[in-house]
C-alpha positions in Angstrom: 56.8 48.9 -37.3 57.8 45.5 -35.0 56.6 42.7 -36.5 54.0 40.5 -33.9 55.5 37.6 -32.2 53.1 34.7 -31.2 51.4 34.6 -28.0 52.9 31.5 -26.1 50.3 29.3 -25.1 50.9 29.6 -21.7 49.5 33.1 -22.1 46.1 32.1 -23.6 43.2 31.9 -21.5 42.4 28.5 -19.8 39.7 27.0 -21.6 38.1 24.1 -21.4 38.4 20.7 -24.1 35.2 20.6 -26.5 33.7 16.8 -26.6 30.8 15.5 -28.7 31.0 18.2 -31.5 33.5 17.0 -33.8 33.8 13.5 -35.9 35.6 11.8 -38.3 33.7 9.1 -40.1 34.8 5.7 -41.8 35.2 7.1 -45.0 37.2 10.3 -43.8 34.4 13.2 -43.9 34.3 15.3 -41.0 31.3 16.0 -39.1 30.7 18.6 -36.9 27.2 17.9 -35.0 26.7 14.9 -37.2 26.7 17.2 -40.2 28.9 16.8 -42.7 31.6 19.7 -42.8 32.0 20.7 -46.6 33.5 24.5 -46.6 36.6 24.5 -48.3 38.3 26.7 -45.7 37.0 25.0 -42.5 38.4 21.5 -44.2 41.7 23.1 -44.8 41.7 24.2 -41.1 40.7 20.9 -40.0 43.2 18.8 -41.5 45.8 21.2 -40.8 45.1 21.4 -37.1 44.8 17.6 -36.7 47.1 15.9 -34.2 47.1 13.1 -31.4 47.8 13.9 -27.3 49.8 10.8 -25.7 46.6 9.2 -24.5 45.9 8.2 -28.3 43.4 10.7 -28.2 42.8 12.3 -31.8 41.9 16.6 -31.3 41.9 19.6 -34.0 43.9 22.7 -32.1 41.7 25.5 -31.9 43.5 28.1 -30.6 44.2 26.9 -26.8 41.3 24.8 -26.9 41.1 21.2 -27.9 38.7 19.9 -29.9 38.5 15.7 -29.5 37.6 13.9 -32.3 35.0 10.8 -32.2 36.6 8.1 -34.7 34.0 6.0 -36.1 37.1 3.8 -37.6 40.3 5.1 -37.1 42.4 8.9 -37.1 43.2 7.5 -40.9 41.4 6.9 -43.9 43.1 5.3 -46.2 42.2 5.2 -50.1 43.9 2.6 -52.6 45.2 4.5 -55.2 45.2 2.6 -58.8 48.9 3.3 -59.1 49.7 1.4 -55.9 50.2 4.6 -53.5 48.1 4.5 -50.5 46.0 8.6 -49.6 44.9 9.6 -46.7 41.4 11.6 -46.6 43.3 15.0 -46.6 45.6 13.9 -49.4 48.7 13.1 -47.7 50.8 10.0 -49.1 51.0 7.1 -46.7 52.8 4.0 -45.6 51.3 0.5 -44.6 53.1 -1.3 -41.6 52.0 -4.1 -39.4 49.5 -5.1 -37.6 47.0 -5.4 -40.7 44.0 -6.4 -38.6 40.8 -7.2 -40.5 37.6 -7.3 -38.0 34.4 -9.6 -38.5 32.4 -7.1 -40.3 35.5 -7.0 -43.1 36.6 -3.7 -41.6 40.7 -3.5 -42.7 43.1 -1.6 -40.0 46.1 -1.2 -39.6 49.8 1.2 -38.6 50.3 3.8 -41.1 53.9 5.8 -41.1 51.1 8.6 -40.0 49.6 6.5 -37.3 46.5 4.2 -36.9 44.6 4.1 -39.9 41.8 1.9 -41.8 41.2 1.3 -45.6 38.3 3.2 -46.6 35.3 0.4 -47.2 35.1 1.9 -50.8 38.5 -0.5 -51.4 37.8 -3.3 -50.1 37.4 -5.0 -53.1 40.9 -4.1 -54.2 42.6 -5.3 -50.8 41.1 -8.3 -51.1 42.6 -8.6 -54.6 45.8 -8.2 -53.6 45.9 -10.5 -50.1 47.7 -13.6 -50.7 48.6 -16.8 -49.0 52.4 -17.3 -48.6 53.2 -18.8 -51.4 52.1 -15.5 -53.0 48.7 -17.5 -54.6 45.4 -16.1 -54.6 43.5 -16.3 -51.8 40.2 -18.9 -51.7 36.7 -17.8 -50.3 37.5 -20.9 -47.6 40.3 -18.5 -46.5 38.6 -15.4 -46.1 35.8 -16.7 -44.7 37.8 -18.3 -41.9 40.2 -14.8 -41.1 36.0 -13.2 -41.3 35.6 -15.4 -38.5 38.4 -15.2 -36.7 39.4 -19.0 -37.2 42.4 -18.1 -39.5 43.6 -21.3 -40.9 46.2 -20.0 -43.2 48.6 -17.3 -42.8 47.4 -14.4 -45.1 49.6 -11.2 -46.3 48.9 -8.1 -48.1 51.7 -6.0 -49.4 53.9 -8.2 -47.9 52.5 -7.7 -44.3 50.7 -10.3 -42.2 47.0 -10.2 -42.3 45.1 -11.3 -38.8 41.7 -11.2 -37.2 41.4 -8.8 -34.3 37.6 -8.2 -33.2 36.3 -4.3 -33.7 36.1 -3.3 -29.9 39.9 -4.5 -29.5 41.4 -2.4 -32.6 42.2 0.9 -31.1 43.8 -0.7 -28.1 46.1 -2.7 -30.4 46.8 -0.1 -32.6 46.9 2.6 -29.7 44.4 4.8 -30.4 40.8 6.0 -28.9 37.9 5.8 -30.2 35.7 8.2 -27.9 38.1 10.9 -26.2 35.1 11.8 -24.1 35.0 8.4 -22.7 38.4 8.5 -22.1 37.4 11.7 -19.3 
């Protein structure tokens, strides 16, 4: 008995990219058609197939094919754990870095050790409990307010990283990601 070697990509059939089928909303739950995915195994598939091409275009691999993913906030959800720790939606530990960008609708994104990712809405309450000013005080309503409006009067920081405005159409570009593969053609 010989044991089966892999059939090199290059060997698969051409096939084309699959737009407009899958989705990844703000709170990490993958749609496919606009309905929530929920089978165990088709999750596990999912996440485990998950990557980014070098446009900043986020894909599942199926097979040869690729599978683009519509972000409604970012490739990462990110859940504030009460210990500290910081989840993505597949369970995998992650690391905050800088930019921290927070847009006009209170939307929080930011780098991730993983890549792009946003704090999942559910949270916000605890991010805002932990920005400070840099003195390391609390932070007033006056203050958030103005980084809500984008007229950041005092320098904020969470986690020790600077907190600025960025408006919601210019995040992915800052944080190098796409939104809409299948805009991207």
């Amino acid at each position: 008995m010989t044991d089966a070697m892999p059939t090199p990509l290059s060997a698969w059939p051409n096939v084309p990219a699959c737009h407009g089928w899958l989705s990844l909303d703000a709170r990490g739950r993958w749609r496919l058609k606009g309905e929530r995915v929920e089978h165990g195994g088709l999750l596990a598939f999912l996440n485990a197939n998950y990557a980014c091409d070098d446009e900043g275009n986020w894909l599942v691999h199926n097979g040869p094919q690729r599978v683009y993913v519509e972000l409604e906030a970012a490739p990462w959800i990110l859940r504030l754990l009460p210990d500290g720790a910081l989840q993505t939606q597949d369970g995998r530990s992650a690391q905050a870095d800088a930019p921290v960008l927070v847009d006009a609708g209170g939307r929080v994104s930011l780098r991730s050790d993983l890549g792009p990712a946003a704090i999942d809405d559910r949270d916000l309450a605890l991010f805002l409990a932990e920005l400070t000013d840099p003195h390391g005080g609390e932070v007033d309503e006056a203050a958030l307010d103005a980084l809500l409006e984008g007229q950041q009067l005092t320098a904020l920081r969470w986690r020790g990283l600077a907190v600025s405005f960025a408006p919601a159409h210019a995040v992915p570009d800052l944080l190098g990601f796409r939104r809409s593969p299948a805009a991207a053609g």
